[in-house]
C-alpha positions as CSV (number, residue, x, y, z in Angstrom):
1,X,65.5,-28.9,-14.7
2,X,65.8,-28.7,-11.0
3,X,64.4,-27.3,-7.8
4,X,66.6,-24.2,-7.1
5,X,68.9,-25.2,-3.8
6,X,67.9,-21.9,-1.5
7,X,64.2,-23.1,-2.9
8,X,64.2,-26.7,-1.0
9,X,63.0,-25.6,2.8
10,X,60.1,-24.2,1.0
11,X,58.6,-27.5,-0.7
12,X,56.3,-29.8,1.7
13,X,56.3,-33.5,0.4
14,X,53.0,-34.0,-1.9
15,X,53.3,-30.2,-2.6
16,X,51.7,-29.5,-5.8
17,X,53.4,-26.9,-7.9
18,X,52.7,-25.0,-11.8
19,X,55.2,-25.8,-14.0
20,X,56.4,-23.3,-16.7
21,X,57.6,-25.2,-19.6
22,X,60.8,-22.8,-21.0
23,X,61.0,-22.8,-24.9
24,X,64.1,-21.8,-26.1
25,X,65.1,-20.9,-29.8
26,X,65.7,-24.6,-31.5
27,X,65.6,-26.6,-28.0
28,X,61.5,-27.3,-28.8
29,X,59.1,-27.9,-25.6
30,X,60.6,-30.4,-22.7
31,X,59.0,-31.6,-19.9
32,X,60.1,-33.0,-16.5
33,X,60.4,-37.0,-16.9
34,X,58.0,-37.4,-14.1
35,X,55.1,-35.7,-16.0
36,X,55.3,-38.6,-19.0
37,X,52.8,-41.2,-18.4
38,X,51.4,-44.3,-20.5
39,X,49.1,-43.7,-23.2
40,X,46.6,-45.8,-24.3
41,X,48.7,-48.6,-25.3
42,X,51.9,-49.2,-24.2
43,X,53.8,-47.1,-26.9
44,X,51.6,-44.1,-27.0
45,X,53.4,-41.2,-24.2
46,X,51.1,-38.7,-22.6
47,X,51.0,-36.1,-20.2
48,X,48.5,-34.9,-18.2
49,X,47.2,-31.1,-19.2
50,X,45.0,-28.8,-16.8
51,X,42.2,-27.2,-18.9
52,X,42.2,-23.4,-17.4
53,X,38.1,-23.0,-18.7
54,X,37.1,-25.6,-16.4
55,X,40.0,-26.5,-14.2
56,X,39.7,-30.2,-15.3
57,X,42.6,-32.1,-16.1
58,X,43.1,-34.2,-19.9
59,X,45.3,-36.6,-21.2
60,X,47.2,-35.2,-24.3
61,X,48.9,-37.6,-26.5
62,X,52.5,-36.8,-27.1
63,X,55.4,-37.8,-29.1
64,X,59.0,-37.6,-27.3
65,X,62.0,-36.9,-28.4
66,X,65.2,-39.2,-26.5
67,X,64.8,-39.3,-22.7
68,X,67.9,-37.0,-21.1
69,X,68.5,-37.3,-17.3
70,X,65.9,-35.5,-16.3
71,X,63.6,-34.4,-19.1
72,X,62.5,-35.2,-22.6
73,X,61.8,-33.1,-25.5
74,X,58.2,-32.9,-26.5
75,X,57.8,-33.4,-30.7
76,X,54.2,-33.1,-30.6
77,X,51.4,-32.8,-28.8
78,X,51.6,-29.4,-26.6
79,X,52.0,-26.1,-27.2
80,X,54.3,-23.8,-25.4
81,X,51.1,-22.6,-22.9
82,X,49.8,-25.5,-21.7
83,X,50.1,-26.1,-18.0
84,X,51.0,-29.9,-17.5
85,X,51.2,-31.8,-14.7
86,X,54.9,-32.2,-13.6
87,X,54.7,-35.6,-10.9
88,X,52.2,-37.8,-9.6
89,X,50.0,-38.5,-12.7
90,X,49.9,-42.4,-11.6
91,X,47.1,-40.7,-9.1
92,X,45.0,-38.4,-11.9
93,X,42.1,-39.6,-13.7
94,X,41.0,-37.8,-16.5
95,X,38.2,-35.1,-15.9
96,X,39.5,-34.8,-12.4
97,X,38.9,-31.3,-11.0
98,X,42.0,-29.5,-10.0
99,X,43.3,-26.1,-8.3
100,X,46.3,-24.9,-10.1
101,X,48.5,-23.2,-7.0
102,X,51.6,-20.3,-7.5
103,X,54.5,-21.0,-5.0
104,X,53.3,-19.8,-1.9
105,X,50.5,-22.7,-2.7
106,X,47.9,-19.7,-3.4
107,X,45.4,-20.8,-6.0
108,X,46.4,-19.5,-9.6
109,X,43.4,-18.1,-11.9
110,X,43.7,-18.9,-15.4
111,X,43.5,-16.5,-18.0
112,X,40.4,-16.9,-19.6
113,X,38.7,-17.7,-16.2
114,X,40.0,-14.1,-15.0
115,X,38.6,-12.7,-18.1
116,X,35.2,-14.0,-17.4
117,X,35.2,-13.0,-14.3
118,X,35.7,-9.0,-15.2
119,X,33.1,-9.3,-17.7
């Protein structure tokens, strides 16, 4: 996975950005190396995952497949919708409020928050 080359005078260093994990027929969930972080012990992966009821961010557990160049196959632990965080998880803390943005860094309403708010 990369940043499209026409796409680079668009990103700001520190821009945030929603990541779309692609799930192809027998390839499984990746995600971008970056997103992995440390578990609770030192063997134990996880990735950071945005809860779209209350815009708060968890640590999942997750199993990994073998590291490639720039991604690694998740085994267990997400499902295709989750949004996860794609870099800078060394500066989340769990709970942490968060504003998931689109790519012209406009704020992004989850689905079930939408639905609430046409009720």
């Amino acid at each position: 996975m990369g940043l499209a080359p026409e796409a680079w005078g668009q990103v700001e260093l520190g821009q945030s950005a929603r990541v779309f994990i692609a799930h192809e027929k027998n390839a499984g969930l990746t995600v971008p190396l970056a997103a992995v972080q440390q578990g609770k012990s030192a063997q134990q992966a996880s990735v950071w995952v945005v809860d779209p009821a209350s815009a708060t961010l968890q640590a999942r557990a997750v199993s990994l497949g073998a590291y490639g160049a720039q991604d690694v196959p998740v085994l267990s632990g997400l499902k295709a919708d989750d949004w996860v965080v794609a870099a800078g998880g060394h500066l989340l803390r769990e709970g942490q409020a968060v504003i998931a943005v689109d790519r012209k860094n406009q704020p992004v309403i989850a689905p079930a928050a939408a639905a609430k708010q046409g009720e």
